[in-house]
N, C-alpha and C positions, 0 to 999 in steps of 0.2 A: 340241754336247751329248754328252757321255760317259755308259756305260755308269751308272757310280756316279750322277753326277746324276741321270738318270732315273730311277733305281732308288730313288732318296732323293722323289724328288717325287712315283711312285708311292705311297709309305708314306707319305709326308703327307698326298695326297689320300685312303688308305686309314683312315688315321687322322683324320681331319675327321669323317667317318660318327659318331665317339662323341660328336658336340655335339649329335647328332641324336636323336630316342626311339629306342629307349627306354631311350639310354644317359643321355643330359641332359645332358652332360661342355659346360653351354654356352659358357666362357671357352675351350674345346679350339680351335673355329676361329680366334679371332683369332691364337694359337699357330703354327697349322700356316700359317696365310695370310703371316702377318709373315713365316715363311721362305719362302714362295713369293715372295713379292713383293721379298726381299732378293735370292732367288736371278733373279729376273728382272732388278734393277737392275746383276748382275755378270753374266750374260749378255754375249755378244758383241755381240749385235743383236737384232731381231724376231724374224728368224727359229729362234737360238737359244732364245728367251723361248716362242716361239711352240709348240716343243716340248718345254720345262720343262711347259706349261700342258698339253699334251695328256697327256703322263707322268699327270702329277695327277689330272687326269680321269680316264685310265683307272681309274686306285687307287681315287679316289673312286666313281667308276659300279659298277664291281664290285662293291667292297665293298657299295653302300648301295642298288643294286637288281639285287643278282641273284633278289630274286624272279621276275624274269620268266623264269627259265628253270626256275622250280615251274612257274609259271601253262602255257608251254607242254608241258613233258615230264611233269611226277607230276598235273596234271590233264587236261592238253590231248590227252596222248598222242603227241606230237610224238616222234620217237625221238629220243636222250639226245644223240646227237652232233649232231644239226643244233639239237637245242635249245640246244646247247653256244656254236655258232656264232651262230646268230639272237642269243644274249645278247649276245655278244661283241662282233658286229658293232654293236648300240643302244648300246652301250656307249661303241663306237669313235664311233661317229655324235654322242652327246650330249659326247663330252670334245672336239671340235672346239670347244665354246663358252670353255672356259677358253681354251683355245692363241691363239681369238681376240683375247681379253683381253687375254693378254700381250703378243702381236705391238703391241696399240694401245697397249697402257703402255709398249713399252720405246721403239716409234719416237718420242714424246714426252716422255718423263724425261728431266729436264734437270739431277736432282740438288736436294739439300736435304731439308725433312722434308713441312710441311704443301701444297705445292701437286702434290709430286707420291702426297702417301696421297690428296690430292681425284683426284684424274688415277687412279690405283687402284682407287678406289670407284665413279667414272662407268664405265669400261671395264667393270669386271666385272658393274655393274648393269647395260647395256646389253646385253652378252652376253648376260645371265641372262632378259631380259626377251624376246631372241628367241629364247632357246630354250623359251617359253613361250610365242611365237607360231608361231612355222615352222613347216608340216607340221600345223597344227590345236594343236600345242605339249608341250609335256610337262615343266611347270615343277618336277614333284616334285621333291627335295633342294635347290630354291632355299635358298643359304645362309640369308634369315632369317629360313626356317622355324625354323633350330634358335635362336633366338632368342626363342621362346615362354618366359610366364614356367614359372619366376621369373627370366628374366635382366632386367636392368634395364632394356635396351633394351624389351624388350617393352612400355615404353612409348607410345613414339612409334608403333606401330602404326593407334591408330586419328588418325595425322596422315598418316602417310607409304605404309603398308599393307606386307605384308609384301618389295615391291622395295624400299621405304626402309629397312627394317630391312637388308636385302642392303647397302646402299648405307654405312649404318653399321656393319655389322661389318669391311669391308673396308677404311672407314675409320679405325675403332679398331686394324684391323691393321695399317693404314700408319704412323701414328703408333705403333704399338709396332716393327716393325720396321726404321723409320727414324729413330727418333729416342728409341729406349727409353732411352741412355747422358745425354738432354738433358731440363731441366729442362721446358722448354715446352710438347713433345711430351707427358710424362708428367700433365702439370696438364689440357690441354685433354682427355684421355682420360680423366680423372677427373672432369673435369666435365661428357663425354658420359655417360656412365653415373649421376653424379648427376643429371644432369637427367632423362634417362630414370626413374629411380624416380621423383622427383617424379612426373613426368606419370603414374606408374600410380596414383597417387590420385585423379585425375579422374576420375568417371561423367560419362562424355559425353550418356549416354542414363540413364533415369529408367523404375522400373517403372511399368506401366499394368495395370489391371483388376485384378480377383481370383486368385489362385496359382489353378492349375490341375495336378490329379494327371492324370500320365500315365504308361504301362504300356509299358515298353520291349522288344519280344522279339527273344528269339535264338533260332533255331529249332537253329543247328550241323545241316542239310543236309547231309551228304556233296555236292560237284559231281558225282560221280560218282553219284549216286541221284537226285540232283534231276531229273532229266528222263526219266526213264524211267517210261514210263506206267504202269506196274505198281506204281508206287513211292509215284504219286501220294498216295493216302491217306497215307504216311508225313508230306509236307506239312502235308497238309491236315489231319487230326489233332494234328501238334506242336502247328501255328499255335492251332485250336480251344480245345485242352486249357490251354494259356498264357495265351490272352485271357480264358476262362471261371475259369480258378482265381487271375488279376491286375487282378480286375477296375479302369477309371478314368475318367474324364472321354475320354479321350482313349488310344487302344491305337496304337501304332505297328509296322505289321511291315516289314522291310528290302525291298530290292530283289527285283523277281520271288521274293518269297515263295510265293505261290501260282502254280504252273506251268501257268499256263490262261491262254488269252487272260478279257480279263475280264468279256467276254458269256457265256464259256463254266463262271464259279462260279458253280454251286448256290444258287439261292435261300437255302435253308440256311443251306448256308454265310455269306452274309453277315447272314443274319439272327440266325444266333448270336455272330460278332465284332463286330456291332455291337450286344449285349443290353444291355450296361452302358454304352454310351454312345460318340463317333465313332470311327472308324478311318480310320487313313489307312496304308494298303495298296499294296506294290510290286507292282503286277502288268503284262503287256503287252497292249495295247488296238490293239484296230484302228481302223484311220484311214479313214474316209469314202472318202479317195481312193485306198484300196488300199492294203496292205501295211500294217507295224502300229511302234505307238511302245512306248517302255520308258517305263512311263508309276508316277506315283505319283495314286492314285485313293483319293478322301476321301469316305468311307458316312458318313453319317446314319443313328440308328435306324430312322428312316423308309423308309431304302432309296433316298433320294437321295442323286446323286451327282454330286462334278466329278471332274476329272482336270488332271494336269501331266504334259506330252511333254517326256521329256529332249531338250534341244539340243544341249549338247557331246558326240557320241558318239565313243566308241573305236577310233580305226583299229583292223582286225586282230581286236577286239575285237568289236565290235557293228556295225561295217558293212565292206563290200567296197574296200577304193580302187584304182579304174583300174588294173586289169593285174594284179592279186594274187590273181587267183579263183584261181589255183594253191596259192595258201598253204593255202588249208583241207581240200586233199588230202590235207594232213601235219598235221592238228591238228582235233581235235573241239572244234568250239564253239558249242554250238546255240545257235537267234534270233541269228544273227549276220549279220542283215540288216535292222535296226530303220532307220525314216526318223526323220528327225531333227523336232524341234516345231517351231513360231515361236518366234520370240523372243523377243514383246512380250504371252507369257502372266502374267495377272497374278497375284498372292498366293492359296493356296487358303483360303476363308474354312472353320474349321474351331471347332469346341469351342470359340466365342466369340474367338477366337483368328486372326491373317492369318499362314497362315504361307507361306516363303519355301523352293521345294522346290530339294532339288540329287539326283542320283540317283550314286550311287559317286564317280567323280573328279571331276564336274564342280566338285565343291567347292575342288578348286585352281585354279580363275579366281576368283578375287577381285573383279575388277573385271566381270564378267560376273554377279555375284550381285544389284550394286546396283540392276538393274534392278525388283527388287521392292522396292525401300526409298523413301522413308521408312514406304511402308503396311503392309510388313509388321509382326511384331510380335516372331514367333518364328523359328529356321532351321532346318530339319530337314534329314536327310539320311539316305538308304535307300542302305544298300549291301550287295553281296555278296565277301563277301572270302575265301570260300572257294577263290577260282580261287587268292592268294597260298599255303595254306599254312599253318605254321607258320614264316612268317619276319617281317623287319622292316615289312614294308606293313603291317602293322594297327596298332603303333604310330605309325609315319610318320605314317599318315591320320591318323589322332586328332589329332596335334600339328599338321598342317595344319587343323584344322576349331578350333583354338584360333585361330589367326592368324583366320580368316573372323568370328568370337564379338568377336574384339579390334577389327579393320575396322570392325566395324557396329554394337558396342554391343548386341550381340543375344544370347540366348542359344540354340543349339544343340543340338540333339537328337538324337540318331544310333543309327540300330536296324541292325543288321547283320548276316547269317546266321550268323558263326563269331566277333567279335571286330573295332573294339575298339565296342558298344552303350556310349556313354556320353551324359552330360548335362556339359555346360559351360556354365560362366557366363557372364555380360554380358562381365568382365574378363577371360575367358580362359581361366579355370582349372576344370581339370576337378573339377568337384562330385559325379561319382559315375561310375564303370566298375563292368560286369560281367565278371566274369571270362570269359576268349575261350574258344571251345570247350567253352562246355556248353552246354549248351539252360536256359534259364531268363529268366527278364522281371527287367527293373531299374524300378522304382517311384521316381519322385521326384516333388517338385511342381518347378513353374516358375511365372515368372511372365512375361509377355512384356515387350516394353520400347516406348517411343518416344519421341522425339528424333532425333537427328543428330550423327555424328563428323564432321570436317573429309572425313577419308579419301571417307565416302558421296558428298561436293561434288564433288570430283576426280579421283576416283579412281587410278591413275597416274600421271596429267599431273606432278604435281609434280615428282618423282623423274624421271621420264623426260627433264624441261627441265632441271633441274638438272645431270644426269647430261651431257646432250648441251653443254652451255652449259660444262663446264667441258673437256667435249672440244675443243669451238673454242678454246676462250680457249688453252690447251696448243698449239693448233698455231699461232694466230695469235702466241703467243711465241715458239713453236718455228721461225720465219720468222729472226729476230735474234738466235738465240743457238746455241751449239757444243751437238754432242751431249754428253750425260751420259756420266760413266763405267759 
């Protein structure tokens, strides 16, 4: 691989980022993929292929999460050059999953159009799908997130979930890259994308009960004030003043909203968020056995209350892993030692309502949310996105918590300290945002849902068999026949 190529499959990976929020350019990836995946079939071997794919990655990672070197350096206080580096290096680390990709597609292409865009689509789902596990995982900018509507695909979602939508773009981009000059290729592309719309006309799931008002807040916290004792009132006043002047059924405040563990809020205090009726509350909770959870905590007028212990936590982020206690030498990140919940916490029964809690990113496991379904009703999610910034993470999230809306037939709720506080429907589509970075509540009504998508049955298995099943069949032909050009 030459200088030029790599330098060209940086720019395409860099340029993929615009199918993503909050750009939505979402025919952009099948574009840029169809030239990766030509350039890999002209490749010399794997191993050439294998660093077309990591080029890409880097351009891609860069470009579409250099928040993380806000989150460490202009919040964290990390100084600039090692925050420089730490990005660089996640970077390096997350584009190893393309290079893999390629290396498995080029050793198996054998040439033609449709067997080897399938042999494209399992590779690159399979990689995508461990870099969504490895390491606890970190599936953000899985390609088919940016496939949220309105692209058409955004159908199949709640069949395949968003690794099948992965699965299908890669394979729209096979068939465009291989076969754009051929009649065949161009019909069956056209007839993935029709079908997809079709299926966005299905409600899978069916409203249940009464619409219910609820009062969404954004408090916009500085990270840099939120934890400092003296600040505290600043909190706990925004939150007050916002829940008593929006009043609902139901008041949602984000992630560690209130900076106290949650034995340590003022009677008061919950006795005025919860005047007009429930709350469900970001705050951290201590644990019976010591040490404390990132917990989302659901008042009653009454002053009863449950609670939900995030599970999937943050490397780096919210807990220590083996041998890293040096990292927080270079980076201020308070409660950055939360224990993690059980698993098999069930739905928090609220304002008539089951809802299904996820607390910041955990909302990118997909398949880790099912465990609250079919009883849940609604899915909410508490986050704080002030560590990102003003950058791409707070759209990003949004259009990830559409793919979770489309999965499950549910609609989504999302309150968040800076951006993006919105409501999204059953289908996916966002029914109302607040503008990021102000302080202020978004009001809408919802209704919850119940039923059942294919997706809740399965959850990944599908795509994962599929994916792997067309890898075998690739090699077991790849036994009796010459390599591809």
């Amino acid at each position: 691989m030459n200088r030029r190529d790599a330098l060209l499959a940086a720019l395409s990976g860099a340029l993929t980022v615009g199918g993503f929020a909050p750009f939505g350019l979402f025919p952009l990836p099948f574009l840029t993929l169809a030239w990766l995946l030509r350039a890999w079939r002209q490749s010399p071997g794997p191993a050439a292929a294998a660093g077309l794919g990591y080029a890409w990655g880097m351009g891609f990672f860069l470009a579409g999460v250099s928040w993380v070197h806000v989150s460490m350096h202009d919040v964290g206080g990390m100084a600039a050059p090692l925050a420089a580096l730490a990005t660089v290096l996640f970077c390096a680390y997350l584009a190893l999953f393309p290079a893999l990709a390629g290396a498995l597609f080029r050793r198996r292409d054998r040439g033609g159009v449709a067997a080897p865009a399938l042999l494209a689509a399992a590779t690159w789902t399979l990689a995508e799908w461990l870099r969504g596990w490895l390491l606890t995982g970190f599936p953000w900018l899985a390609v088919g997130y940016s496939q949220a509507p309105p692209s058409p695909l955004a159908g199949y979602a709640p069949i395949l979930g968003s690794y099948g939508l992965a699965f299908l773009t890669v394979l729209a981009a096979g068939l465009l890259g291989f076969g754009w000059r051929r009649r065949g290729p161009v019909v069956a592309l056209v007839a993935l994308l029709a079908c997809g719309f079709a299926l966005r006309g299905i409600a899978w799931t069916q409203p249940a009960g009464e619409p219910l008002s609820v009062s969404l807040l954004q408090g916009n916290i500085p990270q840099t004030l939120k934890w400092d004792p003296e600040r505290l009132p600043l909190s706990l006043e925004t939150y007050l003043r916002l829940a008593e002047r929006h009043p609902a059924q139901l008041t949602v405040l984000p992630e560690t909203a209130l900076p106290l563990f949650f034995d340590a809020v003022p009677e008061e205090v919950r006795r005025r968020l919860t005047r007009h009726g429930d709350v469900l509350v970001g705050v951290a909770v201590r644990s019976r056995e010591g040490g404390y959870t990132n917990g989302a905590v659901s008042l009653a007028p009454d002053l009863r209350a449950s609670a939900y212990a995030k599970v999937h936590l943050v490397p780096f982020g919210e807990y220590i892993p083996p041998g890293f206690s040096w990292f927080f030498d270079l980076v201020r990140i308070p409660m950055s030692d939360f224990s993690a919940g059980p698993p098999d916490q069930p739905p928090l029964a609220v304002a008539g309502q089951r809802l299904a809690p996820t607390i910041c990113y955990e909302d990118l496991f997909g398949e880790e949310l099912l465990r609250f379904l079919p009883s849940a009703t609604l899915l909410v999610n508490l986050s704080n996105t002030a560590w990102f910034g003003r950058s791409l993470a707070q759209p990003q999230h949004l259009q990830i918590a559409q793919l979770r809306s489309l999965e499950t037939g549910r609609p989504m709720l999302r309150a968040t300290n800076t951006g993006m506080t919105a409501a999204i429907a059953a289908d996916g589509t966002v029914a109302a945002v607040l503008e990021p970075f102000t302080v202020g509540a978004l009001k809408v009504q919802v209704q919850g849902h119940r039923g059942s998508t294919p997706y809740m049955h399965a959850g990944n298995l599908p795509v994962l068999l599929i994916s792997f099943s067309v890898l075998v069949g690739a090699a077991l032909r790849g036994k009796n026949a010459a390599p591809g050009a």
